[in-house]
N, C-alpha and C positions, 0 to 999 in steps of 0.2 A: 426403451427407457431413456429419457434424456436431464438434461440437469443443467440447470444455471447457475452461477454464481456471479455474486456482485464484483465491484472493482470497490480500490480504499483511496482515500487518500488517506496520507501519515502527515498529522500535524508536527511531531516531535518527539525527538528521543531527549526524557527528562533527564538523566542523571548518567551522563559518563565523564564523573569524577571518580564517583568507586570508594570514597572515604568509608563512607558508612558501613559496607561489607555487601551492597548492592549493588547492580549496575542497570545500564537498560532502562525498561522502563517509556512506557510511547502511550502517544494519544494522537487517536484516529475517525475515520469514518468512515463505514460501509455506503457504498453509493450505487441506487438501480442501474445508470448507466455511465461509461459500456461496461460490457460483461462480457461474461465468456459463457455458450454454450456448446453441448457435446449430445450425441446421439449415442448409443452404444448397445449391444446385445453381445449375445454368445457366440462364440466361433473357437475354431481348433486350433490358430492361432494368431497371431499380432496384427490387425490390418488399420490401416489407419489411414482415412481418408480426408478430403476437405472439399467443405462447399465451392461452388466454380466462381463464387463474388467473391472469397475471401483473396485467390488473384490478381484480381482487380487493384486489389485496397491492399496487398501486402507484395513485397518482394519474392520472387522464386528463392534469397539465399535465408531467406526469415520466415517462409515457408519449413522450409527443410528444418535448420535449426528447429524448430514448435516441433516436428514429427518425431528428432532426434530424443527431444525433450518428453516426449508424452510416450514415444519407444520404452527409454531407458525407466520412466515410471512405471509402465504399463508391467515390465519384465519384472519389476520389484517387487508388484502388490502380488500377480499373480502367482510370483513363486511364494511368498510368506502362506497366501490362501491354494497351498497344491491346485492349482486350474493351470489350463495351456495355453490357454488366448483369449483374444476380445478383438470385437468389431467394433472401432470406433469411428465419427464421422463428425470433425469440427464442423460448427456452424455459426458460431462467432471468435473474434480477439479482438484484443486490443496491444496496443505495442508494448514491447519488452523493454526495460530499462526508462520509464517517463514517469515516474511516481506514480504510477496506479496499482502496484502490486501484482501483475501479472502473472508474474512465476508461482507464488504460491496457491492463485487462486488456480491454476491451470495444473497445478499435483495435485491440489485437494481434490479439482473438480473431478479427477481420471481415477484418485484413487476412490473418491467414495461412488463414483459410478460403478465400476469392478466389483467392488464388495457388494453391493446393491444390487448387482444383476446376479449376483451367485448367493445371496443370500446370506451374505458372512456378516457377521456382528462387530464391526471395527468400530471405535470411534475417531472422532475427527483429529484426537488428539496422538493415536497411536497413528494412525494416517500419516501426519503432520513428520512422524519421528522416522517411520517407515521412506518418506520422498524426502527427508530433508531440511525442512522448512523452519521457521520462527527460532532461529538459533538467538536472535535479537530482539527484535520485536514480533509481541504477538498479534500487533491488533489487525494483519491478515487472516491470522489460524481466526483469531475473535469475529471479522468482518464475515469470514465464512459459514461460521457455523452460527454466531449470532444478529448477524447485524448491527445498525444501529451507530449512536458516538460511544466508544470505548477508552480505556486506560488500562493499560497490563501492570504488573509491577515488578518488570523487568528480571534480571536472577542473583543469585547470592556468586559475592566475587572475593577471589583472593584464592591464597594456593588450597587447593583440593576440593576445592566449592564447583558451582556452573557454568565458571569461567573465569580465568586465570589471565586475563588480556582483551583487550579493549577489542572489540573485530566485529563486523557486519556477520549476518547471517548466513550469507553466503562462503564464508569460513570459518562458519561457527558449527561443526559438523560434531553430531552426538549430542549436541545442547537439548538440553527438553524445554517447548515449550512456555511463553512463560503465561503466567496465570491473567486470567483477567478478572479485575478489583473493580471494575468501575461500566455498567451499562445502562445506557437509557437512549430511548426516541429519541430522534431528534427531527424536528419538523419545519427547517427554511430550507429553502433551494439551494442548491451549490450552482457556480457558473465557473465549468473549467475551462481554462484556458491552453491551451498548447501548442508555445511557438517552438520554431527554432533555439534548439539550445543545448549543453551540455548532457551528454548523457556518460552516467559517473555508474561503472559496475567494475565487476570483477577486481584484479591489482590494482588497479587503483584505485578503487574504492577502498580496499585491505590498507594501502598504505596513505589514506587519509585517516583514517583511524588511529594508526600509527604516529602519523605526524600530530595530529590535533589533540588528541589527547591524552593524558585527563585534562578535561576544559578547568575553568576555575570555578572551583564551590561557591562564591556567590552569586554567579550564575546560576548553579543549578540550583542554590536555596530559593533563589528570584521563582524560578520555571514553577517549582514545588508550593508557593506562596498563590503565584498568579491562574495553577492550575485549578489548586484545593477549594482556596476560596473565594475564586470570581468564576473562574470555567464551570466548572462541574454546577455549583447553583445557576447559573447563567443559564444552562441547558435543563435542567430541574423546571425552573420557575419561567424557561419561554422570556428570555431577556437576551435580546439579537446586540442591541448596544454594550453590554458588558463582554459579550463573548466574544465579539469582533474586536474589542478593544484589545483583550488574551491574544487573541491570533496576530493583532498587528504586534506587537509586543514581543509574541517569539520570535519574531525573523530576527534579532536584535541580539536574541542570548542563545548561550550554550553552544552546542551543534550545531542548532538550527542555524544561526548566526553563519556558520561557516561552510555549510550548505548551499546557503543563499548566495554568499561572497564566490564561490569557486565557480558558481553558473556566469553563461554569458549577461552582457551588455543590453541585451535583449532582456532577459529574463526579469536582473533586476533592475532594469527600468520600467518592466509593466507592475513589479511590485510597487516600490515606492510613488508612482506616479496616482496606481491605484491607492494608496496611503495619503497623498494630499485628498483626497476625498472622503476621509471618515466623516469631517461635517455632514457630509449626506447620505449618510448612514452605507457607507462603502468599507470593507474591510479585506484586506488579501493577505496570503501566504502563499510556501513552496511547498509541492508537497513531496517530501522524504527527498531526495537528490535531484526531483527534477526532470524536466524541463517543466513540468506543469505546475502552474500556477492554479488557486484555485481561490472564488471572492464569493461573499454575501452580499447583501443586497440591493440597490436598487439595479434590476439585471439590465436596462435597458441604459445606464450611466456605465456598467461593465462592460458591458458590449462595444458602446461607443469609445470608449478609450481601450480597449484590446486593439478595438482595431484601428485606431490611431497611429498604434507604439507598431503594427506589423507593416502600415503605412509606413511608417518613420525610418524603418528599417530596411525597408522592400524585402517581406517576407511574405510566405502565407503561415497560417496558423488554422488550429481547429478552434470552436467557440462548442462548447457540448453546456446547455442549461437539464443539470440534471436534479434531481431530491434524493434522498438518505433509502437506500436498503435496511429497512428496520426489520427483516425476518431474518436475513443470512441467505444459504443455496435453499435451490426448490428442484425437485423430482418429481417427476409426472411418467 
């Protein structure tokens, strides 16, 4: 049995003010590539293997970490489902820490493999709670199971609620989930970008959280104004010019703002450069901390100025033209 799932980018965490007794809260996009796939059957215990290209294209210490990673998942679901082991055999990734959501698409992918090959009736959402995951934003646990452009509606905040302090998912351990409020197709191409650049996880990701906020409420009324009623119709009604205008818009406010500021010189120089070209219907953002940049449309004006700015820099960079995962994972 094998299983793919897509990668997201995260346009934005709406609302960590936290006034209103909510917090969180994201708007995303499930993307067909890259992705992550996995092989998997029955065995008597843990084995876990990797394609001989994956090599190639990844580190021996980012190897291991991924085996440690999909170990310690693999030990989790099997003991919640009494079974002994699984034969697993990666056959794709993509990197850890670059805005594409890796990490939770790489729990989800192992846990709902496991289940699936032994028959057990999990859903993606007990999965999610079982490995760990969407302690913050859901529109991974969403990009996984539904695809598509998404909006969760983050969790209920203040003491005895879903969370009691501002923190990444990654320290947001016991959080369930949050809901998603908001899905539909979405159907223009994405053109990602990915240079050289900061990569923000673990403590210090904890203690930007920490430091930044609560950001200021008109901010996040702004985010909540330019989401409801230009994004979401924008994508409804097939209007590439209003949404792209929303996308340039966030790097400006909230989080997003401070996301975009902490990445390098690189980073936000291929944003805002890509920004002097919305006249030609060019639009960009970061996606979630980064390094990845990701823009709409004309690809062939993307293209040319990515790789201008990795010129400019003397870098290389990836250039991936990808389209929207409008199902979620697939099993075969």
């Amino acid at each position: 049995m094998t299983i793919q799932t897509p990668s997201r980018i995260h346009m934005g965490l709406i609302d960590l003010n936290g006034s209103i007794g909510r917090v969180d809260g994201g708007v995303g996009l499930a993307l067909e590539e890259p992705s992550i796939k996995i092989k998997g059957k029955e065995c008597d215990e843990i084995i876990i293997e990797f394609d001989r290209k994956l090599f190639k294209k990844f580190n021996c210490e980012y190897i291991k970490n991924i085996e440690d990673r999909i170990y310690n998942i693999s030990n989790k679901v099997l003991k919640t489902i009494n079974e002994e082991g699984i034969y697993l055999k990666i056959l794709s990734l993509f990197p850890s820490h670059s805005g594409l959501g890796s990490g939770t698409q790489i729990s989800l992918a192992v846990s709902k493999l496991i289940t699936k090959i032994y028959g057990k009736d999990l859903n993606t959402y007990e999965l999610a709670k079982i490995s760990g995951r969407g302690g913050t934003s859901g529109i991974g646990i969403g990009a996984f199971e539904y695809g598509g452009f998404l909006i969760d509606g983050g969790h209920s905040f203040g003491k005895g609620k879903d969370k009691e302090e501002f923190k990444p998912s990654s320290a947001s351990k016991g959080v369930k989930p949050a809901p998603i409020i908001f899905r539909h197709d979405f159907d223009w191409e994405v053109i990602l970008i990915i240079p050289k650049g900061e990569h923000i996880y673990g403590k210090k990701e904890v203690d930007i959280f920490k430091k930044y906020c609560p950001v200021p409420l008109n901010e996040v009324e702004k985010i909540c104004h330019l989401v409801l009623m230009k994004m979401m119709p924008a994508v409804v009604e097939k209007n590439l010019e209003d949404f792209g205008d929303v996308v340039n818009k966030l790097q400006y406010l909230g989080f997003k703002k401070i996301e975009v500021n902490l990445q390098s010189d690189i980073v936000k120089d291929l944003i805002f450069e890509l920004h002097k070209e919305k006249d030609n219907n060019v639009y960009s953002g970061l996606s979630s901390f980064g390094p990845t940049v990701y823009a709409l449309g004309d690809k062939k004006l993307i293209v040319e100025k990515a790789n201008e700015i990795f010129d400019k820099y003397g870098i290389c960079g990836d250039i991936i033209i990808t389209k929207a995962n409008n199902n979620g994972y697939r099993i075969q």
